[in-house]
TORKOL-4160 file (C-alpha; in steps of 0.2 Angstrom, whole numbers, padded with zeros to 4 digits, m for minus):
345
<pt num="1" X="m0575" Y="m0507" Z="0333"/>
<pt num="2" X="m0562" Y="m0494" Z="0333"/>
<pt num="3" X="m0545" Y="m0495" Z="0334"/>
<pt num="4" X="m0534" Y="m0487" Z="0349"/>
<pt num="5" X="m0521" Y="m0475" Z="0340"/>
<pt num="6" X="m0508" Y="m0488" Z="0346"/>
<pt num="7" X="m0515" Y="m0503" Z="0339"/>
<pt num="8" X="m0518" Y="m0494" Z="0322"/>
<pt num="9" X="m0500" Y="m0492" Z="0318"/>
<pt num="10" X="m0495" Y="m0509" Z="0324"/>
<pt num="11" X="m0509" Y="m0515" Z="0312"/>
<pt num="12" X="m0502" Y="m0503" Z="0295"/>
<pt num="13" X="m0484" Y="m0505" Z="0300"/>
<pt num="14" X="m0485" Y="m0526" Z="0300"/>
<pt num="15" X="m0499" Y="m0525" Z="0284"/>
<pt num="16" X="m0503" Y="m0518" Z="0266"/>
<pt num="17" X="m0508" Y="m0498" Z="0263"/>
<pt num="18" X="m0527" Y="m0498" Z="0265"/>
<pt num="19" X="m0538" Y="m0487" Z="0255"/>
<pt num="20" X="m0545" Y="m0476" Z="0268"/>
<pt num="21" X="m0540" Y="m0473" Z="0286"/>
<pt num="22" X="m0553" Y="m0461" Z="0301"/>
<pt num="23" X="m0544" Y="m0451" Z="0314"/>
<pt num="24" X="m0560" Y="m0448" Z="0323"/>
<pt num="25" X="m0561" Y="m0439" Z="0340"/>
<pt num="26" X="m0556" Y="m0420" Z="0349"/>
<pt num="27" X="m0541" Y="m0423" Z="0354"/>
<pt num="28" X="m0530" Y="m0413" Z="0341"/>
<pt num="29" X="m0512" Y="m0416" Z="0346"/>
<pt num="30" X="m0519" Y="m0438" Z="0345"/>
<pt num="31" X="m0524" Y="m0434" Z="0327"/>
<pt num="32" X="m0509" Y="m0422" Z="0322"/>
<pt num="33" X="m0497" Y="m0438" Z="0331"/>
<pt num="34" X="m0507" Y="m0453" Z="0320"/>
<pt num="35" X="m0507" Y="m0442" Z="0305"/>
<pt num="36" X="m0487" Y="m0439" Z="0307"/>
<pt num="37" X="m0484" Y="m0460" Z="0311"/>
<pt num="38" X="m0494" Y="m0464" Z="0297"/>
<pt num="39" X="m0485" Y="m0452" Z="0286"/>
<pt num="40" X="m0468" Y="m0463" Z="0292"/>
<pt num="41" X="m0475" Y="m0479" Z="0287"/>
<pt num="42" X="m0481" Y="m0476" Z="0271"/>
<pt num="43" X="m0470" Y="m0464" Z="0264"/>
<pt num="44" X="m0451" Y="m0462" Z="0265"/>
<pt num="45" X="m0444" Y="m0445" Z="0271"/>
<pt num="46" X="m0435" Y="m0441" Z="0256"/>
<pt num="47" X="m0450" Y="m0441" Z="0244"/>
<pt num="48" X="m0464" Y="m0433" Z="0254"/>
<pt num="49" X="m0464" Y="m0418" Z="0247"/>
<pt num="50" X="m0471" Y="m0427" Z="0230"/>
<pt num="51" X="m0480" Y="m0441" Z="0241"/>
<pt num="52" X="m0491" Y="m0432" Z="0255"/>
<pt num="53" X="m0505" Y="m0419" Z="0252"/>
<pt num="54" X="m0516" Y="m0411" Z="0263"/>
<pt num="55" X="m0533" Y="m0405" Z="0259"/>
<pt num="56" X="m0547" Y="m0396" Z="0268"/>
<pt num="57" X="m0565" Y="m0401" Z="0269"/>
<pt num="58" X="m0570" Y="m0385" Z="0274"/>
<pt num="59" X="m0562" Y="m0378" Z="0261"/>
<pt num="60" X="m0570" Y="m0386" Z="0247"/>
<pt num="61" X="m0559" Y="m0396" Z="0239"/>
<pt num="62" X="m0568" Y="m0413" Z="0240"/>
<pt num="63" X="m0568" Y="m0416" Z="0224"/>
<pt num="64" X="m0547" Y="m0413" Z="0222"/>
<pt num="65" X="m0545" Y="m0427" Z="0235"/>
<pt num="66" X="m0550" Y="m0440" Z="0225"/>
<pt num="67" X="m0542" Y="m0431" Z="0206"/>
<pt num="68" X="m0527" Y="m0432" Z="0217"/>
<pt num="69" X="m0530" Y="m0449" Z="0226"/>
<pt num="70" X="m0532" Y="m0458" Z="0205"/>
<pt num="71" X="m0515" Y="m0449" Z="0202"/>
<pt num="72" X="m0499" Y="m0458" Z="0202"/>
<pt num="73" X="m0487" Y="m0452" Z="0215"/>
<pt num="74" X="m0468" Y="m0447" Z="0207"/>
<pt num="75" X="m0456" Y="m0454" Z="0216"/>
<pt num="76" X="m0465" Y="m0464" Z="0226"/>
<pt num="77" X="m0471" Y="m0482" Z="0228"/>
<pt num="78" X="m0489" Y="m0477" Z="0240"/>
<pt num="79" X="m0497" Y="m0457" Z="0243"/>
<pt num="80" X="m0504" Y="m0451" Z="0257"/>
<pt num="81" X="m0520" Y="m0439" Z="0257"/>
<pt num="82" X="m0524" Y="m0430" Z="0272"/>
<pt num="83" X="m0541" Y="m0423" Z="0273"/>
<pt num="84" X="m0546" Y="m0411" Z="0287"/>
<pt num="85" X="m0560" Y="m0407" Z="0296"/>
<pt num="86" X="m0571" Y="m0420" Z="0287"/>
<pt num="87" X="m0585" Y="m0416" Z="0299"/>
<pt num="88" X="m0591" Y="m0401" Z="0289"/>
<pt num="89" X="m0598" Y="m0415" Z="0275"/>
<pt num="90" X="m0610" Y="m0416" Z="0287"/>
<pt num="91" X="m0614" Y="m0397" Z="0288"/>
<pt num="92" X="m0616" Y="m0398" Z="0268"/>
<pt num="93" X="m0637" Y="m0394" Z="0262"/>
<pt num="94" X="m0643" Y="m0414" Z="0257"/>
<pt num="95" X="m0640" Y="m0411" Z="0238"/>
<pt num="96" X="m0622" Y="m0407" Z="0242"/>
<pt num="97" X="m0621" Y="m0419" Z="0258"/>
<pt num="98" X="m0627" Y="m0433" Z="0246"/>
<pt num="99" X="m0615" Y="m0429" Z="0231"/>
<pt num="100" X="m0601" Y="m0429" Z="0242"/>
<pt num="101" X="m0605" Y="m0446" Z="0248"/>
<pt num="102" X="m0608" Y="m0453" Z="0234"/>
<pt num="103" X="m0590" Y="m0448" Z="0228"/>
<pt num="104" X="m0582" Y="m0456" Z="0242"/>
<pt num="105" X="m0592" Y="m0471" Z="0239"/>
<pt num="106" X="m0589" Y="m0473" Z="0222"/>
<pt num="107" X="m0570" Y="m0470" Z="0225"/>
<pt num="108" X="m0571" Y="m0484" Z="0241"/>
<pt num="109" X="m0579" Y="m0495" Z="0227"/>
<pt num="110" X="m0563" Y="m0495" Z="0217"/>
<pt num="111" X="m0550" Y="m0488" Z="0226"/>
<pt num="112" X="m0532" Y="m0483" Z="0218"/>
<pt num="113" X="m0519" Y="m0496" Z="0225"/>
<pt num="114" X="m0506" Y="m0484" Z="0229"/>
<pt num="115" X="m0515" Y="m0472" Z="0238"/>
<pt num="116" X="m0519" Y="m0470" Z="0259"/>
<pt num="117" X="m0533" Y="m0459" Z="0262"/>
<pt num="118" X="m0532" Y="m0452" Z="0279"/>
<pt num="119" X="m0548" Y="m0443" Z="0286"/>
<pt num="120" X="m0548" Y="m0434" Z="0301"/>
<pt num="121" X="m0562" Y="m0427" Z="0310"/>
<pt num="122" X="m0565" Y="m0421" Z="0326"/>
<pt num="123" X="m0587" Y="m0426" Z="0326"/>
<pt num="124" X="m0595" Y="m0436" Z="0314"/>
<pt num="125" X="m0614" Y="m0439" Z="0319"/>
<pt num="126" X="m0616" Y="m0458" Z="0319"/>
<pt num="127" X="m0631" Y="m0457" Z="0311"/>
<pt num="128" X="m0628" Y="m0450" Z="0296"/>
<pt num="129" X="m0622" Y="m0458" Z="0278"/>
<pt num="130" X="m0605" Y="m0453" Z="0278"/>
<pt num="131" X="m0601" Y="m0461" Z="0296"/>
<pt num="132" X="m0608" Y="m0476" Z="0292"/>
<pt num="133" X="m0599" Y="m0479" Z="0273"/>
<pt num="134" X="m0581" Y="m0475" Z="0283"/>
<pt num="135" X="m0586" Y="m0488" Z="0297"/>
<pt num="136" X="m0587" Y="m0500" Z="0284"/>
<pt num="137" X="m0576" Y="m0496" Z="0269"/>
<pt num="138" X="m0560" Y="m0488" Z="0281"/>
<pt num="139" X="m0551" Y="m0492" Z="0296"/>
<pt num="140" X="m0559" Y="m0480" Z="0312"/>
<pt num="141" X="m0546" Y="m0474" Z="0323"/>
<pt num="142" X="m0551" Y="m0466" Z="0339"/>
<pt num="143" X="m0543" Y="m0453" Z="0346"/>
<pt num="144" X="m0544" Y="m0456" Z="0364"/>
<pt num="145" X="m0533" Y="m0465" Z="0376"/>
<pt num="146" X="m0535" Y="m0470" Z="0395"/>
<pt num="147" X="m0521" Y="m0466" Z="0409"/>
<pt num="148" X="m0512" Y="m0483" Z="0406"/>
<pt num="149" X="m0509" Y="m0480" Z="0386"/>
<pt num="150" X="m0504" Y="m0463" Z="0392"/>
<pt num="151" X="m0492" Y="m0468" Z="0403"/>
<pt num="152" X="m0484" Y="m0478" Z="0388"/>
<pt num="153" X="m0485" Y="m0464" Z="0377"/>
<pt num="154" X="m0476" Y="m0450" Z="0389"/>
<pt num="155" X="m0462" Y="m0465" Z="0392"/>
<pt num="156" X="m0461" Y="m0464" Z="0374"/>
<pt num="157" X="m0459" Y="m0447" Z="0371"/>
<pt num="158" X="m0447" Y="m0444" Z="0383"/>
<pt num="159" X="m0436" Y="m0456" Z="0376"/>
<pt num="160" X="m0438" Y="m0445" Z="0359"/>
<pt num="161" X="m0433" Y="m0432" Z="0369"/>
<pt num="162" X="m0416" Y="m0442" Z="0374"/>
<pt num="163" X="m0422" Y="m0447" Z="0392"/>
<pt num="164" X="m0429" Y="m0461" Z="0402"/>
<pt num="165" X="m0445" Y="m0457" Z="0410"/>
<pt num="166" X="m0447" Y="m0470" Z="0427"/>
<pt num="167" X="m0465" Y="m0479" Z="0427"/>
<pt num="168" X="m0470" Y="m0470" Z="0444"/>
<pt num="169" X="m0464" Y="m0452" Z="0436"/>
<pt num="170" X="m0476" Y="m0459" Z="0421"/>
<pt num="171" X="m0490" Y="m0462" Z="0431"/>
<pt num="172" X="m0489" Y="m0445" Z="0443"/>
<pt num="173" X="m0486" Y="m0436" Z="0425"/>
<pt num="174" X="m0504" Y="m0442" Z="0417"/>
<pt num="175" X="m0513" Y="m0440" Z="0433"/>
<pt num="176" X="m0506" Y="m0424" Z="0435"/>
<pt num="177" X="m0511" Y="m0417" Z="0418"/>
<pt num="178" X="m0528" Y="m0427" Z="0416"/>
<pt num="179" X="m0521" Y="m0438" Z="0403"/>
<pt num="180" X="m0520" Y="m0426" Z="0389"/>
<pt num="181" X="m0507" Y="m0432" Z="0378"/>
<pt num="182" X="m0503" Y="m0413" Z="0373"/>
<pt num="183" X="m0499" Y="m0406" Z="0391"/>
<pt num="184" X="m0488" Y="m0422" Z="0394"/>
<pt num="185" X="m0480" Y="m0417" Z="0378"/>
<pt num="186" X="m0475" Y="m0400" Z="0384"/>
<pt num="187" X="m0470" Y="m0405" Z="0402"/>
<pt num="188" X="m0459" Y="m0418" Z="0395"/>
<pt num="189" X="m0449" Y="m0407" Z="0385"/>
<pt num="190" X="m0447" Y="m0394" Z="0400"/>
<pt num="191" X="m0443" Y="m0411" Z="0410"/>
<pt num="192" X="m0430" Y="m0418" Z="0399"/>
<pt num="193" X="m0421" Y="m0401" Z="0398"/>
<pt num="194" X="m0417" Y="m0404" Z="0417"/>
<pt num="195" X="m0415" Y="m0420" Z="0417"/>
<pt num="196" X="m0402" Y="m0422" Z="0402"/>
<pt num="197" X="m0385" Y="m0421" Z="0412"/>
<pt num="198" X="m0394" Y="m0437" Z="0425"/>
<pt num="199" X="m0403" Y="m0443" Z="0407"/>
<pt num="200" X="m0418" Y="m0452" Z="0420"/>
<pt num="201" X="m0436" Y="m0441" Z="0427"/>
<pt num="202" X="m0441" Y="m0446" Z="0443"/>
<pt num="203" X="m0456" Y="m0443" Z="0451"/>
<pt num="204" X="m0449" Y="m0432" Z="0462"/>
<pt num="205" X="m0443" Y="m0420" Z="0446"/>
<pt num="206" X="m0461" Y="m0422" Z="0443"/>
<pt num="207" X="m0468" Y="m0416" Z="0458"/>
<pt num="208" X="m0456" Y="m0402" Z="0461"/>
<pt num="209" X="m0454" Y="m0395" Z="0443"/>
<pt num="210" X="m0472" Y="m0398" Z="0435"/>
<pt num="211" X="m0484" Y="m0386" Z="0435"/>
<pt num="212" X="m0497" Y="m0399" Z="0444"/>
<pt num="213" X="m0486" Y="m0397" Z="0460"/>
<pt num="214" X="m0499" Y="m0383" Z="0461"/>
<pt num="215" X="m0513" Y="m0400" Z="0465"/>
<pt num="216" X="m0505" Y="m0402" Z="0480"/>
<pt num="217" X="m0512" Y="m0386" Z="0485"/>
<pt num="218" X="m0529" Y="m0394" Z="0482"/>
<pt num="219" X="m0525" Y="m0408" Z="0494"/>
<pt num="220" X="m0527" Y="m0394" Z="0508"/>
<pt num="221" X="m0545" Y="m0392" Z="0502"/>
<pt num="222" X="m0546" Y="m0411" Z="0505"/>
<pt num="223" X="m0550" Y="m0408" Z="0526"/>
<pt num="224" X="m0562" Y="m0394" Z="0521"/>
<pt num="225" X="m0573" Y="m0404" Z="0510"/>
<pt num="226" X="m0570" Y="m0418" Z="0521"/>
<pt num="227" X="m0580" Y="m0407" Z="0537"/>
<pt num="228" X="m0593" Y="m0402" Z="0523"/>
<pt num="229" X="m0586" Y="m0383" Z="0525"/>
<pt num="230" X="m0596" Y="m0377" Z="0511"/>
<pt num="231" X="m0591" Y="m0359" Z="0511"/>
<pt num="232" X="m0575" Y="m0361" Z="0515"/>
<pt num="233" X="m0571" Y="m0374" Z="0500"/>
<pt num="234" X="m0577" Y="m0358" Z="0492"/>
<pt num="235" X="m0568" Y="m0346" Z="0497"/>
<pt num="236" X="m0552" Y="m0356" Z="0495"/>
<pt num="237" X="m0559" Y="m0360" Z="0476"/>
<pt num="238" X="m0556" Y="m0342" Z="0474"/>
<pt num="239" X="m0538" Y="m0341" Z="0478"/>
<pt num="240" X="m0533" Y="m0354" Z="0467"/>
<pt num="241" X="m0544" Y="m0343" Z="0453"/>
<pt num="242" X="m0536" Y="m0327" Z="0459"/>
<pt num="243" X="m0518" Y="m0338" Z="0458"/>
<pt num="244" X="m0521" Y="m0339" Z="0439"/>
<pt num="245" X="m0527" Y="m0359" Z="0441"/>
<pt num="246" X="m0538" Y="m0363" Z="0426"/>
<pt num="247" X="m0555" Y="m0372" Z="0429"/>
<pt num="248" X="m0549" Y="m0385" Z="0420"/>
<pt num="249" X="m0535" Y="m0388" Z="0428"/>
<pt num="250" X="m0544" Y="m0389" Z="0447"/>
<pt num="251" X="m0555" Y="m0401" Z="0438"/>
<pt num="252" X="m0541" Y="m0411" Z="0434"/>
<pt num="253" X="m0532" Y="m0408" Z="0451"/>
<pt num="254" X="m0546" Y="m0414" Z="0461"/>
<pt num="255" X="m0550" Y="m0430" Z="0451"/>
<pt num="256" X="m0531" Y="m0433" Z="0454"/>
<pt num="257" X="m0533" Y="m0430" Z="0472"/>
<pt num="258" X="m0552" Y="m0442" Z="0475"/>
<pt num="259" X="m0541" Y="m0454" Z="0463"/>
<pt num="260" X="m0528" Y="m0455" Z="0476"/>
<pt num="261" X="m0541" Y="m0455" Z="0490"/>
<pt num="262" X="m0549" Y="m0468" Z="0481"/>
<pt num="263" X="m0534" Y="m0481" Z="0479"/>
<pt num="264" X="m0528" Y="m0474" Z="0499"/>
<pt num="265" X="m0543" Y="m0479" Z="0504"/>
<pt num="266" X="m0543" Y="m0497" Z="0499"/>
<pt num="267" X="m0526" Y="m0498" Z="0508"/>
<pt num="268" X="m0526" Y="m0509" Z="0524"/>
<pt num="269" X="m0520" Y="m0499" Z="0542"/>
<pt num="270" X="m0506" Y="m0507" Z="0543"/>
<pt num="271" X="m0499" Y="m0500" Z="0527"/>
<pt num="272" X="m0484" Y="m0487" Z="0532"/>
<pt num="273" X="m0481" Y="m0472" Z="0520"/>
<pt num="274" X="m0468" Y="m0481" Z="0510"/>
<pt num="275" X="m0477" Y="m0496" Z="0504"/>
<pt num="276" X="m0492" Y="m0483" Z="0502"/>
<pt num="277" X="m0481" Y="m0472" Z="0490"/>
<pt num="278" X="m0474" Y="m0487" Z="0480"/>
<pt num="279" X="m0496" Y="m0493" Z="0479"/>
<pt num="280" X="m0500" Y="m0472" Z="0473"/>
<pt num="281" X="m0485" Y="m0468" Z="0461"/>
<pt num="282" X="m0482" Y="m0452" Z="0475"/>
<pt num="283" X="m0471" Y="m0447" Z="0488"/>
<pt num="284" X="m0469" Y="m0455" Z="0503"/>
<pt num="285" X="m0475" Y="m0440" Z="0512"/>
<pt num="286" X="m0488" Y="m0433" Z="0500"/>
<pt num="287" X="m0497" Y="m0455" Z="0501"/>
<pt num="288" X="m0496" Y="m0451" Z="0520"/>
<pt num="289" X="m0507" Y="m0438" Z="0517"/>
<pt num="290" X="m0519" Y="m0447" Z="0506"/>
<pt num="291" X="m0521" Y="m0461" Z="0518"/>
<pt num="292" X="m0525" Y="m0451" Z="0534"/>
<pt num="293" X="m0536" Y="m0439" Z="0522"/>
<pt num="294" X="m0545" Y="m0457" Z="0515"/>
<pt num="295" X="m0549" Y="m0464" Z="0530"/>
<pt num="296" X="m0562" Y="m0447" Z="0531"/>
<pt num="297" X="m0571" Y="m0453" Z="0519"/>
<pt num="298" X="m0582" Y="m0468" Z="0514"/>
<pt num="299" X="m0578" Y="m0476" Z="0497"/>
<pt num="300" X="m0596" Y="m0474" Z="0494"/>
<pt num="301" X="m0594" Y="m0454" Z="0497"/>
<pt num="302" X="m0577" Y="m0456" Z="0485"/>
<pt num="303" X="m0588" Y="m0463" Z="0471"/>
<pt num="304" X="m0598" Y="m0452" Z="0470"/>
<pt num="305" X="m0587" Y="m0437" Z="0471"/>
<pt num="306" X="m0578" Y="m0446" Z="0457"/>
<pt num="307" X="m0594" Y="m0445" Z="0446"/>
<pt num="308" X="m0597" Y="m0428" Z="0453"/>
<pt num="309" X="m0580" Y="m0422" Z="0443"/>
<pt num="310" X="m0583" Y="m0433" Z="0430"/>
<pt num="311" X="m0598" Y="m0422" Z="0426"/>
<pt num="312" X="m0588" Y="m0407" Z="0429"/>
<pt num="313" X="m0576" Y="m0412" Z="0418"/>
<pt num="314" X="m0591" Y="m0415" Z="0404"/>
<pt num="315" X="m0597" Y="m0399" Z="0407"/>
<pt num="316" X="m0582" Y="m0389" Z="0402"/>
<pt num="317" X="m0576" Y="m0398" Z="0389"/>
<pt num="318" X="m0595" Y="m0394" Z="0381"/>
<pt num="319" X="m0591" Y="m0377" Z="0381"/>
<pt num="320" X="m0602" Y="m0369" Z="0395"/>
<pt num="321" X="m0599" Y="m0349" Z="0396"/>
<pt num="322" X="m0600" Y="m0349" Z="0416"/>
<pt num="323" X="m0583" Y="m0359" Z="0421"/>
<pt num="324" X="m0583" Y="m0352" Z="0438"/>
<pt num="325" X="m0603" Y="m0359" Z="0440"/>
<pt num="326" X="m0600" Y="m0374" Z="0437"/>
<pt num="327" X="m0584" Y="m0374" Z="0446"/>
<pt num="328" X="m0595" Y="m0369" Z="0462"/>
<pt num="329" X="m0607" Y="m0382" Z="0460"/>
<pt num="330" X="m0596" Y="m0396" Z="0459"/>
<pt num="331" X="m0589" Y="m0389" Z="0475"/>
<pt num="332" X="m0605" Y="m0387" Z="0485"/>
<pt num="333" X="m0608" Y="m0406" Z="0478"/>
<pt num="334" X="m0591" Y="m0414" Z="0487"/>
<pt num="335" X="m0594" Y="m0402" Z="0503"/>
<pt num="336" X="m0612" Y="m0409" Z="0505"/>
<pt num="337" X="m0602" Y="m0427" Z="0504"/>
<pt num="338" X="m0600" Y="m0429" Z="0523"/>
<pt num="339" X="m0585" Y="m0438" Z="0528"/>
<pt num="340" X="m0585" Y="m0457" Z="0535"/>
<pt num="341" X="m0594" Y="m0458" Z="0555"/>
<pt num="342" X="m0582" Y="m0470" Z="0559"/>
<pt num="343" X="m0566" Y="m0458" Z="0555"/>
<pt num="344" X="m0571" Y="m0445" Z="0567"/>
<pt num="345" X="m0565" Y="m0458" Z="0580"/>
């Protein structure tokens, strides 16, 4: 099984260098941030200039990883080899897919002692040799993390950049940007630029100085889609497009808003808006609003407006050419959710 980026530091930092190591998924900022903390375990700063090399698959220099890998480092007790975009093995003819294997395999067989290889790859196909000989000779590390381990790592980086970052300003933060560890990055460092003379982010910093202050704007589509107002939905879709919003980030916008619908929802009646904000990591008046908004909709119709945006969300990230299609589905989808019978009274 693979390793969580988290869990593969604490596992190298408290061991012994292991031969070969796989950064494996899209997220490029997650692999740049492993590559960078296994880089500070292995190697001290004042040698890595002799101890850490960087290779291209693409570029075909294969074969020099493992010349180098056999080559004792100067200055330096452990190397590490980077190799990028590993994935384009896989894109080789099958003489020169094979061969390629093949090395790798017979440097696993006998790997040096003092050297880390670090593979990164965006895809590996699963079914091929050269995924299946680094899930069993190297340490697989995916690049993903949920909105819990993102939480962590923004409460992290904000104390890199000199600040404390409050749980609830953590939590807003990650839902606000869809969990994407290199957004946080970015609004952090705009954030901890305000906040250094107070050295602490709210959430309400959050809220009023992150460009997902924007989202709330999609909170007033909540009561269209609520009466099913189709056109409408629409309509106000292309003002946000027109406002320079990205389809990406109304994606993201309205999975943060049917997230908070979601967990309002499940809220009893006699919650008042301060208990509700402490429950939805928002603002007291903003978890009013998702409370009275929730009770329009059944949790069965909040499902499945989550896995409508789930799909959406599936859909961009594969690249489609027509954004603003598939932006207009999703749409038509959550209007044609109609809102719960027993809120109209």
């Amino acid at each position: 099984m693979a390793l969580r980026p988290d869990a593969l530091i604490k596992k190298l930092s408290a061991g012994k260098p292991v031969p070969a190591i796989l950064l494996h998924g899209p997220d490029h900022y997650l692999r740049k941030l492993s590559r960078e903390k296994l880089i500070e375990t292995f190697v001290p700063e004042n040698v890595r200039d002799w101890a850490v090399a960087r290779y291209s698959a693409a570029d075909g220099e294969w074969d020099q990883v493992f010349q180098r890998a056999v080559t004792v480092p100067m200055l330096a007790r452990v190397q590490v080899i980077v190799v990028e975009r590993v994935e384009e093995i896989d894109e080789l003819g099958d003489n020169a897919r094979e061969t390629a294997v093949a090395t790798l395999k017979d440097y696993l067989a006998d790997p040096a002692p003092f050297t880390v290889l670090v593979f990164e790859a965006a895809q590996l196909d699963k079914r091929m040799a050269l995924w299946k000989l680094l899930e069993e000779k190297a340490l697989v590390a995916s690049m993903e993390i949920d909105s819990r381990e993102a939480a962590a790592l923004a409460i992290s980086t904000a104390k890199d950049f000199g600040v404390q970052l409050d749980s609830d300003a953590a939590d807003l933060l990650v839902d606000a940007l869809n969990a994407e560890p290199a957004r946080i990055h970015v609004e952090l460092e705009k954030l901890s630029l305000y906040a250094q003379q107070k050295g602490k982010i709210t959430a309400s910093d959050v809220e009023e100085l992150v460009d997902s202050a924007r989202k709330y704007l999609v909170w007033d589509m909540a009561d269209i889609l609520a009466e099913g107002r189709r056109d409408a939905a629409l309509v106000f879709l292309d003002g946000l497009l027109r406002n320079g919003e990205t389809p990406q980030m109304l994606v993201g916008a309205l999975t943060f808003m049917y997230r908070r619908l979601l967990a309002a929802n499940s809220l009893g009646p006699r919650v008042n808006k301060f208990e509700a904000a402490r429950h939805l990591g928002m603002p007291a008046d903003a978890a009013e609003r998702a409370m009275f908004q929730a009770r329009r909709f059944s949790r069965d119709k909040l499902i499945a407006a989550m896995k409508s945006l789930a799909d959406a969300d599936s859909t961009l990230k594969s690249g489609v050419k027509d954004t603003r299609a598939a932006l207009e589905v999703l749409i038509t989808q959550l209007a044609a959710l109609p809102a719960a019978k027993s809120s109209a009274a």
